[in-house]
Backbone bond lengths (Angstrom), bond angles and torsions (degrees), N, CA, C in turn:
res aa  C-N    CA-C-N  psi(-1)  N-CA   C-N-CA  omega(-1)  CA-C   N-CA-C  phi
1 X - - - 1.456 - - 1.522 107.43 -
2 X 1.248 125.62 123.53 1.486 117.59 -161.05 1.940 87.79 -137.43
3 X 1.657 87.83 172.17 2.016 95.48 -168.04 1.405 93.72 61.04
4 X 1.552 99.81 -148.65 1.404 120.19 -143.86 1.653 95.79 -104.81
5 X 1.655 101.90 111.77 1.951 98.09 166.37 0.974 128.19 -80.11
6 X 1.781 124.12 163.32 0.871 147.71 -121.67 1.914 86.32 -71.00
7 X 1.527 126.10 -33.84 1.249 140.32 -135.81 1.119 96.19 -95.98
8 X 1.687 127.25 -21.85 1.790 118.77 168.46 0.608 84.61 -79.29
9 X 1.826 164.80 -70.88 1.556 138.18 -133.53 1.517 112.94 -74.16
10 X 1.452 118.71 -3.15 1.723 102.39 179.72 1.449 95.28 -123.64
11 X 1.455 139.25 14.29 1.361 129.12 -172.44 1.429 102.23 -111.00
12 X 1.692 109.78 115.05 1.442 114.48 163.02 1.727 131.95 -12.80
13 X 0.754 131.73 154.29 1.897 133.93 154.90 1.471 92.02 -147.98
14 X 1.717 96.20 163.61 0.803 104.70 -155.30 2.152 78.14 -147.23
15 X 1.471 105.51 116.65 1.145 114.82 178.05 1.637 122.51 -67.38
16 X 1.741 125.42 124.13 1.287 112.62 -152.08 1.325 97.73 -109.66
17 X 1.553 137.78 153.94 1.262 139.30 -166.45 1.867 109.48 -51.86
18 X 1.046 126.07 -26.34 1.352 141.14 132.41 1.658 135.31 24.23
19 X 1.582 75.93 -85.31 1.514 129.16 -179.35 1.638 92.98 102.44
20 X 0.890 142.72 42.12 1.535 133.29 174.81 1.645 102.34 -116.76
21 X 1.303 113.84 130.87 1.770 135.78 172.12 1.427 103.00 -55.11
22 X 1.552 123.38 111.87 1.789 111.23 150.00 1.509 93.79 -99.29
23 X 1.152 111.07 140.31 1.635 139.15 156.85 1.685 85.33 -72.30
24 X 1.536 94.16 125.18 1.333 110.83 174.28 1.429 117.56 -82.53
25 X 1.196 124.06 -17.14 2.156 140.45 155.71 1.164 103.04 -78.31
26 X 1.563 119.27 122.58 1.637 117.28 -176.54 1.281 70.88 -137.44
27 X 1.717 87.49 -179.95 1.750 110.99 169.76 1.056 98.54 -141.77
28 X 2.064 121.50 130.57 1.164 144.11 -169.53 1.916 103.21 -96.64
29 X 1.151 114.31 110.88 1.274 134.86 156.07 1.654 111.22 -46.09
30 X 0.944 111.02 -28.90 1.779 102.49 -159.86 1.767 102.64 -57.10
31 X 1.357 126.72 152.19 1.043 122.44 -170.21 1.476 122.66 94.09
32 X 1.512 120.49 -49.54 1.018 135.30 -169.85 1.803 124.01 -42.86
33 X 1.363 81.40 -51.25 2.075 89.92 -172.09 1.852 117.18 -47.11
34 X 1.556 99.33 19.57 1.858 97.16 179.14 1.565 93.85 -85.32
35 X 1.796 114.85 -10.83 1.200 95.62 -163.11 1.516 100.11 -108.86
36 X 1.378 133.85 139.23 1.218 126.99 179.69 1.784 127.45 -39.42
37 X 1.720 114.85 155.70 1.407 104.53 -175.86 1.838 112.82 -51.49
38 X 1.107 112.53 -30.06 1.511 108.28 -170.89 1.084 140.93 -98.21
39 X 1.884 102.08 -10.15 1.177 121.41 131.30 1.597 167.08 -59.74
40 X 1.729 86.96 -25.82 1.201 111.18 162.28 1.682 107.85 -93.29
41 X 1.186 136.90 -12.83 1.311 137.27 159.54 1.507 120.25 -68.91
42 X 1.604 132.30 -2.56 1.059 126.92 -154.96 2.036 86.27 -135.91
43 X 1.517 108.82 -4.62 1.348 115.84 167.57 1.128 110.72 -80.49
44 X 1.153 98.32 -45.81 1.804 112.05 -168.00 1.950 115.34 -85.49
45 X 1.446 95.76 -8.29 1.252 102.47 172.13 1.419 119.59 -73.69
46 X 1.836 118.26 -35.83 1.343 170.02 137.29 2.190 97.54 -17.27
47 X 1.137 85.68 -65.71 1.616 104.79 -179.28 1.476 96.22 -55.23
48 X 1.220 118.54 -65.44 1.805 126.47 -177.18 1.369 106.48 -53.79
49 X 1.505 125.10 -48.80 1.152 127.97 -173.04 1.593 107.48 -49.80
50 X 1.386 112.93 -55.00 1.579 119.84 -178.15 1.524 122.80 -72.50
51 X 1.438 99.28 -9.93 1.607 107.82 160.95 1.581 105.14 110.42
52 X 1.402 129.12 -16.33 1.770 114.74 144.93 1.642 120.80 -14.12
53 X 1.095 111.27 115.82 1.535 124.30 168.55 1.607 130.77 -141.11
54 X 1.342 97.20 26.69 1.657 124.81 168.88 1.338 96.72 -138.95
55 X 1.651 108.84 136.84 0.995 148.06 175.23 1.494 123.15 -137.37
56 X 1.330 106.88 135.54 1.717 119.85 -165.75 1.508 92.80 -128.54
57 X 1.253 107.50 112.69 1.570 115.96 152.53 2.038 107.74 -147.56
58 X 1.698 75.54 -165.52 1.521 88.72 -170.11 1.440 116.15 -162.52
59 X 1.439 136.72 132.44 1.101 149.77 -171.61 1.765 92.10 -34.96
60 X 1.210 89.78 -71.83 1.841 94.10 178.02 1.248 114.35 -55.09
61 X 1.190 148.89 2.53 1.374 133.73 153.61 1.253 114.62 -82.15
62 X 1.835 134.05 -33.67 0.688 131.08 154.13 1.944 94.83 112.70
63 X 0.984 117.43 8.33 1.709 127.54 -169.61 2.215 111.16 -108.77
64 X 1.027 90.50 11.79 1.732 105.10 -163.93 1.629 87.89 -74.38
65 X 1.532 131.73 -58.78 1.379 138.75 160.29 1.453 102.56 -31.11
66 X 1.138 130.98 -89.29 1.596 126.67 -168.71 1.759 108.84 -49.73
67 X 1.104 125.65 -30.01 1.144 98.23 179.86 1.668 111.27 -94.93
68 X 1.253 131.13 1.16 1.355 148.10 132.72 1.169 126.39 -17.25
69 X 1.418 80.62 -50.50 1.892 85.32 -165.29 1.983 96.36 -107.56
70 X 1.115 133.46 -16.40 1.152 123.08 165.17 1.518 114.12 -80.53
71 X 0.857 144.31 -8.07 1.447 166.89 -118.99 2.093 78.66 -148.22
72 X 1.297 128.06 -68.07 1.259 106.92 -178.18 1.344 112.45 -98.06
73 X 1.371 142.92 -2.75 1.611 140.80 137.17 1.922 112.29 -39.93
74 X 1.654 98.58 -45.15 1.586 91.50 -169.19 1.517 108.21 -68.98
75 X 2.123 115.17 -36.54 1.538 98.17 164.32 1.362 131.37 -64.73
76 X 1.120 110.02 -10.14 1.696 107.94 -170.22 1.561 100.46 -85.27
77 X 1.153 126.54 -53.32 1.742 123.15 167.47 2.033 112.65 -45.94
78 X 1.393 98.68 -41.71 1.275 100.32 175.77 1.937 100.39 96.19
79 X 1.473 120.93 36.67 0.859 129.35 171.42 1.632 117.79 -84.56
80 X 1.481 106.11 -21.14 1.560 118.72 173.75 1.893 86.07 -129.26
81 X 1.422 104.29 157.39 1.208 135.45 -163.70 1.634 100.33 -105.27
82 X 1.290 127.22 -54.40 2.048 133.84 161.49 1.349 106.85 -143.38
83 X 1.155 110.75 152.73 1.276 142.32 -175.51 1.754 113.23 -53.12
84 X 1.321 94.82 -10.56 1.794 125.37 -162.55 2.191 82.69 -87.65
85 X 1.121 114.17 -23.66 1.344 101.85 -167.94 1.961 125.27 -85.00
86 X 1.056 89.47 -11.29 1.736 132.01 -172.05 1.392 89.70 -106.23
87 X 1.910 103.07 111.70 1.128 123.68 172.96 1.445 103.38 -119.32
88 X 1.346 95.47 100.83 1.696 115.55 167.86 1.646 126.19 -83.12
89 X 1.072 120.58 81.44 1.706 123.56 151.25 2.051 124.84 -40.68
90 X 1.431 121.98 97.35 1.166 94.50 -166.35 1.927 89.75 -127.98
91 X 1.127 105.77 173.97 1.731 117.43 -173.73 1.537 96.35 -105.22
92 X 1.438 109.72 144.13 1.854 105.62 170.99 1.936 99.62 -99.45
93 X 1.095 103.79 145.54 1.758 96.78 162.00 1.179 117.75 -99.18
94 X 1.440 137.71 128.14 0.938 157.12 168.32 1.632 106.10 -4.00
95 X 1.181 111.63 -52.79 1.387 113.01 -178.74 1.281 118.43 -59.52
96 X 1.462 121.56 -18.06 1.519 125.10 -165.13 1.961 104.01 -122.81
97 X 1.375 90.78 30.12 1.893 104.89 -177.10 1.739 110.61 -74.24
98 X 1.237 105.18 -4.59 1.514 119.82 -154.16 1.580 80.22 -77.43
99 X 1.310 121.36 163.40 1.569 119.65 -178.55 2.026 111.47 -101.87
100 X 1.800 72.29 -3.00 1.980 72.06 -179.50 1.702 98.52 -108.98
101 X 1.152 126.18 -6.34 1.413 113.63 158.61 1.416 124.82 -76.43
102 X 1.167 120.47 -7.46 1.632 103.64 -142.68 1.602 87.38 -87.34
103 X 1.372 114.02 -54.43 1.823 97.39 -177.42 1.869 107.68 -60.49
104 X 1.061 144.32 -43.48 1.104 126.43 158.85 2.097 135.23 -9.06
105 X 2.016 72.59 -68.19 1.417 97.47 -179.25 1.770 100.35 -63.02
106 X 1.164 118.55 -35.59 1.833 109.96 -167.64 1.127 100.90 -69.23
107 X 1.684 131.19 -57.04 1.208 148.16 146.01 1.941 103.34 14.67
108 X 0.961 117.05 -70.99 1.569 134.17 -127.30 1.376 75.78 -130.85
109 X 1.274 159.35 -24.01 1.375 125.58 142.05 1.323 131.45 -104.22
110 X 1.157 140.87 -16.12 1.258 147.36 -168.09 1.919 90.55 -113.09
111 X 1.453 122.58 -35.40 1.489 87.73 166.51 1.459 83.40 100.81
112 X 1.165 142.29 -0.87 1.521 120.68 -158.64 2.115 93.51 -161.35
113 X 0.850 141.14 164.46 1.459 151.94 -160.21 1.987 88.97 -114.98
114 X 1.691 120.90 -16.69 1.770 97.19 -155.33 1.266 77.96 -138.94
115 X 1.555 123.86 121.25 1.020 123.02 112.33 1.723 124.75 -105.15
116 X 1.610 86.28 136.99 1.233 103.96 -164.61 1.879 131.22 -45.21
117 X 1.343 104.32 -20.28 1.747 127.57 -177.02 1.467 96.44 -149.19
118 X 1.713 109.42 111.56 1.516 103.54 158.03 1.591 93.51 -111.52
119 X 1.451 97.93 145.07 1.719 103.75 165.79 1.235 142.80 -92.57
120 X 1.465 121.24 105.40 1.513 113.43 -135.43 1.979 103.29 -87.17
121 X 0.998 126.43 158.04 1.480 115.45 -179.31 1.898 97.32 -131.23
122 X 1.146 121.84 -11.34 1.916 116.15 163.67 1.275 108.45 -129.35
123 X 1.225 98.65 175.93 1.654 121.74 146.87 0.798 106.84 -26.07
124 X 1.521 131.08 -119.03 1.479 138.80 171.35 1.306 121.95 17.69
125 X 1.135 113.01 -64.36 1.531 131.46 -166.68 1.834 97.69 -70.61
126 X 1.564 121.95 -62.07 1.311 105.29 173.17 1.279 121.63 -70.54
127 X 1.320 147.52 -5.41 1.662 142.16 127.54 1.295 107.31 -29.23
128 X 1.192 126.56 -52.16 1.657 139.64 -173.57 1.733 102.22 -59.53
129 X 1.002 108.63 -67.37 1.572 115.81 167.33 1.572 117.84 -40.94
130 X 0.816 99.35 -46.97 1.573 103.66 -171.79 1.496 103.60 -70.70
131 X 1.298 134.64 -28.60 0.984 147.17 -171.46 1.579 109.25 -75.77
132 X 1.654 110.83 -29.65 1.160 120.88 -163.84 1.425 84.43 -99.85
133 X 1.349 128.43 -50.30 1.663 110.50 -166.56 1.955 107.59 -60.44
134 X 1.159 104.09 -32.14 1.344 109.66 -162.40 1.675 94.49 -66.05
135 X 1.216 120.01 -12.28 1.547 126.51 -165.68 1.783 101.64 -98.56
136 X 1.460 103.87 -17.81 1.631 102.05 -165.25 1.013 100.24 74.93
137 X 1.285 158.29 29.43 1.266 130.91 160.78 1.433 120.77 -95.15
138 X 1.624 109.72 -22.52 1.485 110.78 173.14 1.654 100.03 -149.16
139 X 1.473 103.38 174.82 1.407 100.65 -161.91 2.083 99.23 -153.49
140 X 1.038 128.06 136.63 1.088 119.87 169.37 1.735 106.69 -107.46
């Protein structure tokens, strides 16, 4: 099944102050990391195949890599069209609240500079944001 499946054309979005689409059907990673990085990348490739294009993870789940790398397997087949189509939800850890880690930290796990919604839990962390919107790289 190649392009866009049958499962983006009937799944809600929901337009974000942004202007960026969340598909209101995601699939939550949490749990996942029992299964190796390249295994759980070849699930989630599976997920893309059937037309999933929200994704929920989190530094602490430890799954931000696998969906990284399926997320750039699905452009290289040409199963997604840009990277803009893959709506990533991701968690920051405390450790990476600093406003000069956080693109680093996305970098080096997710494989990619954007996820589309990080969820901030201090101060710090929305300084950090702001830093990133002011950069264009992400936007709430």
């Amino acid at each position: 099944m190649g392009g866009e499946a049958a499962l983006t054309k009937v799944v809600p979005a929901v337009v974000l102050s942004s202007g960026h689409k969340m598909p209101l059907i995601g699939l939550g990673t949490a749990g996942s990391p029992l299964q190796p990085t390249e295994a759980l990348a070849d699930i989630l490739m599976e997920a893309i195949e059937m037309g999933y294009r929200h994704f929920d993870t989190a530094a602490i789940h430890g799954t931000e890599a696998a969906i990284g790398q399926a997320v750039a397997r699905a452009l290289e087949r040409h199963l997604i069209k840009s990277r803009g189509l893959v709506f990533i939800i991701s968690k920051l850890r405390c450790t990476d609240a600093d406003r000069d880690l956080i693109l680093p930290a996305r970098k080096e796990t997710l494989g990619l500079f954007l996820a589309l919604l990080l969820l901030l839990q201090s101060g710090e962390q929305t300084l950090a944001m702001e830093k990133l919107i002011d950069l264009s790289i992400s936007s709430l």
